[in-house]
C-alpha positions in Angstrom: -26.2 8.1 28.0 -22.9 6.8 28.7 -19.8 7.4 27.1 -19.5 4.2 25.7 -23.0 4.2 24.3 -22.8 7.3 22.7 -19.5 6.5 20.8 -19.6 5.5 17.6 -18.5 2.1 16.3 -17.2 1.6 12.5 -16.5 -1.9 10.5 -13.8 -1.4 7.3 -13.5 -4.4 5.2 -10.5 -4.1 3.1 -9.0 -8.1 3.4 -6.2 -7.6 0.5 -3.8 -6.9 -1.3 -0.8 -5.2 -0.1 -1.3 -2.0 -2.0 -4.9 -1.8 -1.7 -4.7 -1.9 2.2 -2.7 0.8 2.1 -4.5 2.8 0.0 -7.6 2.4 1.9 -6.1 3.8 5.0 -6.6 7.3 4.8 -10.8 6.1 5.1 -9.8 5.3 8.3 -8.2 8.1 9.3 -10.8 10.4 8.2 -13.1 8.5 10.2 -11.2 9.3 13.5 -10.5 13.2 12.5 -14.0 13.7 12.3 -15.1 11.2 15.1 -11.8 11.2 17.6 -13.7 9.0 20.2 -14.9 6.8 17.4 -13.9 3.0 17.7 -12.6 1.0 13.9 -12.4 -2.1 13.4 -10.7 -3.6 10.2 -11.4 -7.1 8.9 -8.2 -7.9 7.0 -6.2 -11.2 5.3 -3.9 -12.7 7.7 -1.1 -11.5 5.5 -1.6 -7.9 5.6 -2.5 -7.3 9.0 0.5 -5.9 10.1 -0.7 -3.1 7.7 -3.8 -1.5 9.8 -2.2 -2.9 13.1 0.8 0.5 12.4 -2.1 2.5 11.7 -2.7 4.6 14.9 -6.1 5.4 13.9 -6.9 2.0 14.2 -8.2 0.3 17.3 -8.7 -3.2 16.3 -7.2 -5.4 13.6 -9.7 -9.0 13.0 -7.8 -11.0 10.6 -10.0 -13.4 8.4 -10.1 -15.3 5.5 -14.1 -15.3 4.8 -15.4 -18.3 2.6 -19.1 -20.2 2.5 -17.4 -22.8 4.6 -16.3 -20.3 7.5 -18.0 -17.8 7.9 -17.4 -14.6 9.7 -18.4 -13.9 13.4 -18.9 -10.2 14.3 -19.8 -9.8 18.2 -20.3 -6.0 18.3 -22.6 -4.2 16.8 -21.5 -1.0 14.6 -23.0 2.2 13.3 -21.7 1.9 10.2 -19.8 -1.0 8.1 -17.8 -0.1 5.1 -16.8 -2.8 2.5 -13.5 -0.9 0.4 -13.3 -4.1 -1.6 -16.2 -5.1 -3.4 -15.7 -8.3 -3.9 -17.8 -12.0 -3.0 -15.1 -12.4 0.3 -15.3 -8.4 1.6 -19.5 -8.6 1.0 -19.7 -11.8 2.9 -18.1 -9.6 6.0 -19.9 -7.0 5.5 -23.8 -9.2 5.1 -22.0 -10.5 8.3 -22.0 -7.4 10.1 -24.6 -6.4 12.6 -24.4 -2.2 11.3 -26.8 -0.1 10.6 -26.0 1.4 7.9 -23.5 -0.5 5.4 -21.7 1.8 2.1 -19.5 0.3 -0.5 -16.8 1.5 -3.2 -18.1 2.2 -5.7 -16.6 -0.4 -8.1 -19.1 -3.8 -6.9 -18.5 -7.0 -8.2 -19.4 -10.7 -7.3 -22.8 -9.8 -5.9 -21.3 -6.9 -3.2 -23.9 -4.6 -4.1 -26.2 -6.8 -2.8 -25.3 -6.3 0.5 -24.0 -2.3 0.6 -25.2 0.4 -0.9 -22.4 2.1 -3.4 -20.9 5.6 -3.0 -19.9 7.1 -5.9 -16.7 9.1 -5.8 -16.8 12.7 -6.3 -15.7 14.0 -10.0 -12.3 15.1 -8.4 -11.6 11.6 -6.7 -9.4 10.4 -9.3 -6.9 8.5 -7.5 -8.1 5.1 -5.9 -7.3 7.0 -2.3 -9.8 9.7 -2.6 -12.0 7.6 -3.5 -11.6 5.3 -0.7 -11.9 8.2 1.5 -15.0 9.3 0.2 -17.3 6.1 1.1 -16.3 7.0 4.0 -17.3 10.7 3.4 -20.9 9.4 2.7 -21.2 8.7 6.5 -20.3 12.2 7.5 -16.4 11.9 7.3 -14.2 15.1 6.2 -10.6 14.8 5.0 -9.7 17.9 2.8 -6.3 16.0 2.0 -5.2 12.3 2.8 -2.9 11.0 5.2 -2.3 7.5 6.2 -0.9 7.5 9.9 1.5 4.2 8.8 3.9 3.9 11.5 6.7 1.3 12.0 7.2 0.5 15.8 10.9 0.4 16.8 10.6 -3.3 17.5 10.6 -3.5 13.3 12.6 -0.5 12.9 15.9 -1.8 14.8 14.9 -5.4 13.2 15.4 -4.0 9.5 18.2 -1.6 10.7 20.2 -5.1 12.1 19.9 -6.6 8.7 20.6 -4.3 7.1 24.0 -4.0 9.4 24.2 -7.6 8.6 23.8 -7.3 5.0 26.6 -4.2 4.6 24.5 -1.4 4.5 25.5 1.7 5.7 24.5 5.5 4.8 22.2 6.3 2.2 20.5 3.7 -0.1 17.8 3.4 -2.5 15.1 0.9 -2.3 14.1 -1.0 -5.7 11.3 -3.2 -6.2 12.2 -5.2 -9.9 8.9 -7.5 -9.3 5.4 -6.7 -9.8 2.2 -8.7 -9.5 1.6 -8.6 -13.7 4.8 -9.2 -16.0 3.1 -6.3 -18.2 3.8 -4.3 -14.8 7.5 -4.8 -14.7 10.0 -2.3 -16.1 12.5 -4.9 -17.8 15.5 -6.3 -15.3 18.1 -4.6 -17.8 16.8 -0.9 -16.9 16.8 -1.6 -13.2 20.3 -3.0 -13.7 21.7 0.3 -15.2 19.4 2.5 -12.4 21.4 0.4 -9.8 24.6 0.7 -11.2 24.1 4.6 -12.0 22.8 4.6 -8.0 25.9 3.1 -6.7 28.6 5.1 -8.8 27.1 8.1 -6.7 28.1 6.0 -3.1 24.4 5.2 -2.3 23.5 1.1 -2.2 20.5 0.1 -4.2 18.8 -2.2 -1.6 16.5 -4.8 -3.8 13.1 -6.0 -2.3 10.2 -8.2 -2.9 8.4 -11.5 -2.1 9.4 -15.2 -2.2 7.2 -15.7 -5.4 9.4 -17.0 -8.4 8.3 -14.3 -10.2 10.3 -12.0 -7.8 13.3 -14.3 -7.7 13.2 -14.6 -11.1 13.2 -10.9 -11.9 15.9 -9.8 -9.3 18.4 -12.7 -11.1 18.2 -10.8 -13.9 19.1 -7.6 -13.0 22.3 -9.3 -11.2 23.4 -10.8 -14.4 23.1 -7.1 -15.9 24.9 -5.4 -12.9 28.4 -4.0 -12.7 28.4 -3.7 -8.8 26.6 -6.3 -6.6 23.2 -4.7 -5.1 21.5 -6.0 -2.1 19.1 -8.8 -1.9 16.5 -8.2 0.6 14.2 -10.2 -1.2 11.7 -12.4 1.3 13.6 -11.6 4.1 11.4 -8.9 5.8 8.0 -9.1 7.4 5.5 -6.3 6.5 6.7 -4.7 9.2 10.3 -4.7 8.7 9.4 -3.7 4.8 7.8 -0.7 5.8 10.5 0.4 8.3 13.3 -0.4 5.6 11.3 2.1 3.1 10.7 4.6 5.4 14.6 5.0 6.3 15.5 4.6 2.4 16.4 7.9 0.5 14.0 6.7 -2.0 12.2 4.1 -2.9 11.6 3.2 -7.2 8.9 0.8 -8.6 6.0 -0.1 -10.4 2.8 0.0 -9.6 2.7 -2.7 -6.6 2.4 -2.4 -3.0 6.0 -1.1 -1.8 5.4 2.1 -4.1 2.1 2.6 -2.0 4.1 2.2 1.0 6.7 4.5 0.5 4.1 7.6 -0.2 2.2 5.9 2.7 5.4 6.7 4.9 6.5 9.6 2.9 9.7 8.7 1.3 9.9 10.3 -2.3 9.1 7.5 -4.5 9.4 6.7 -8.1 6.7 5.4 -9.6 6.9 3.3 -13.6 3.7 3.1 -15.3 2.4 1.6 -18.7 -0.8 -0.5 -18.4 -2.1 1.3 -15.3 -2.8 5.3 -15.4 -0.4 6.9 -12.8 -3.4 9.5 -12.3 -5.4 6.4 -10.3 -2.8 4.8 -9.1 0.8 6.5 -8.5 2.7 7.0 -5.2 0.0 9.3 -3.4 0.9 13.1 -4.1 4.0 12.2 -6.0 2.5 11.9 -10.0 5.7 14.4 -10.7 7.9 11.6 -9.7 6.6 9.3 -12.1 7.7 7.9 -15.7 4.5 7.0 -17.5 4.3 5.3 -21.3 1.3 4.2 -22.9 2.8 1.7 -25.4 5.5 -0.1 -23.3 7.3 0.1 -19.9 10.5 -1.0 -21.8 9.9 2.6 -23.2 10.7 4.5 -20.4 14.8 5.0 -20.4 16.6 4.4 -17.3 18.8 7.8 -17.7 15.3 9.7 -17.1 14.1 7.4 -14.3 17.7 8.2 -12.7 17.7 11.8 -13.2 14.7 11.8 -10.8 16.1 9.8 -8.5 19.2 12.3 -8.5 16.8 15.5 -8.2 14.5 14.0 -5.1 18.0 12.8 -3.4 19.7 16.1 -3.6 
């Protein structure tokens, strides 16, 4: 048999969001740990490609948008195809597939477990990365602890570090992300205010970042209004790419629970994580739960003099 008969071939279908596709990484790279010759494919939305495309244990990135009106075109054939999603779009990939044998997280909706069969995650899988990692576990994967191989390429790296020349930034600073897909996920604009100013009296810029949705916009206005010293507005002007290169370089990197946080442990840059609605045991910066402010009644609960004190302890 030739070598590339013999190798194996593997389908993950993660197609969104931000966060989640980062999370979901780590299955991948457990995949080619235990399988080094193996060949991955990820199916992935258009906007969050760039994701497994700086994931060196990824060999080839399809970017789709799946619906009943365009349907998905596979042309290999794979051992196994894993849908991380389970939802109506990632199922319709996966029924798609040509693989033969197809697993599924565990948590199916819209009709998915129709088309996979679901792994259950072990009883100590309680964040959402172990148990991505272990539907991929159920096809002979090992990982005793998660990494995620997310690597800027210095095409994005002396991108960000230019605009960030062009924006004033020099030295240390402190990335901040004010906006969050749910309002009931945001700490309130005032707290972020004080964290920036308290951040700047000790000569490090808070750098702000996050999308072009009004939401964002509308969120990083008012923490300007509440500032004493002017932080930096990075918000909308980065690709993926450039975002994950200007968290990797930052000294740390504070948010809720939204896709940069997952990035930053992703890239390992001590992050601080704000939780209220979501459990930070699920869902939290990956290894980092003792960087984290957790209440269960309100986010608005969770003072801005404790959130900087850990900011101070993981800069020194």
């Amino acid at each position: 048999m030739s070598s590339s008969e013999s190798q194996r071939k593997f389908l993950i279908v993660r197609l969104s969001a931000l966060g989640d596709t980062v999370c979901s990484l780590p299955a991948a790279v457990a995949l080619k740990q235990t399988f080094p010759d193996c060949h991955i494919t990820w199916a992935v939305d258009p906007r969050f490609a760039a994701i497994p495309k700086l994931c060196s244990s990824v060999d080839e990135v399809l970017p789709l948008k799946p619906s009943f009106s365009k349907l998905p075109t596979f042309e290999q054939s794979y051992d196994v195809a894993f849908d991380l999603q389970g939802l109506l779009k990632s199922s319709i990939c996966v029924a798609r597939a040509k693989a033969k044998q197809k697993l599924g997280y565990h948590w199916q909706r819209e009709g998915a477990a129709f088309f996979s069969s679901r792994v259950l995650p072990d009883k100590s899988s309680i964040h959402v990365v172990d148990q991505y990692v272990d539907v991929v576990r159920a096809a002979g994967a090992v990982m005793e602890s998660a990494q995620f191989n997310l690597v800027p390429t210095e095409e994005v790296t002396s991108s960000i570090a230019e605009k960030l020349d062009t924006e004033g930034v020099c030295g240390e600073y402190v990335v901040m992300n004010a906006g969050a897909g749910w309002a009931t996920k945001r700490w309130p604009a005032k707290a972020f205010a004080d964290l920036a100013d308290r951040v700047s009296n000790l000569g490090i810029t808070p750098v702000f970042i996050g999308g072009k949705a009004q939401s964002d916009i509308d969120a990083f206005q008012e923490v300007t209004a509440s500032c004493q010293t002017r932080p930096i507005n990075m918000l909308g002007k980065t690709s993926i790419g450039e975002l994950v290169a200007l968290i990797k370089s930052a000294t740390v990197h504070v948010g809720g629970d939204t896709g940069s946080t997952h990035i930053a442990a992703a890239v390992s840059t001590p992050a601080v994580g704000l939780y209220s609605i979501t459990r930070p045991e699920r869902s939290c910066p990956y290894g980092q739960i003792s960087n984290c402010h957790y209440s269960a009644k309100s986010l608005a609960d969770i003072a801005p003099e404790a959130v900087f004190e850990t900011v101070k302890r993981l800069i020194r």
